[in-house]
C-alpha positions in Angstrom: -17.5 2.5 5.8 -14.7 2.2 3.0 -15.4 0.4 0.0 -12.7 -0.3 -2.5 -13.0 -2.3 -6.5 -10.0 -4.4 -6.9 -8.1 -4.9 -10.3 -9.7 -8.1 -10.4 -13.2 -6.7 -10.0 -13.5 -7.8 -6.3 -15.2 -5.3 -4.0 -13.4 -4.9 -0.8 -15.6 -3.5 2.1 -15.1 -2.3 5.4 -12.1 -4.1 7.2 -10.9 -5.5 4.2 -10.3 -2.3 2.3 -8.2 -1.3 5.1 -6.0 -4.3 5.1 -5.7 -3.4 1.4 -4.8 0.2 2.1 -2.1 -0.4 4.9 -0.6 -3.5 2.9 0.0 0.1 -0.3 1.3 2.4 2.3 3.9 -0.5 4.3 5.2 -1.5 0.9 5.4 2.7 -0.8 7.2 3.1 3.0 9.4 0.8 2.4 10.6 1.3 -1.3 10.9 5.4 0.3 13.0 3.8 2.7 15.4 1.6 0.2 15.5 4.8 -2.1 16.4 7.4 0.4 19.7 4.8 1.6 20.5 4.2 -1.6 20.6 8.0 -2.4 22.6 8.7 0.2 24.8 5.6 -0.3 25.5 7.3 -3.7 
């Protein structure tokens, strides 16, 4: 089971947590992704 402390203090357990890790790795996906076109843009 994963178990994850928020800023806020929340614990996150279980399904939750993992929602809260895929949400981290979509958005640092997507921010690789806009950096890497604008790189080669430039």
């Amino acid at each position: 089971m994963q178990q994850y402390i928020s800023p806020d203090g929340t614990v996150l357990i279980g399904h939750y947590a993992v929602i809260d890790t895929m949400k981290d790795l979509i958005v640092d996906a997507l921010g690789a992704l806009v950096i890497s076109i604008v790189g080669y843009i430039v």
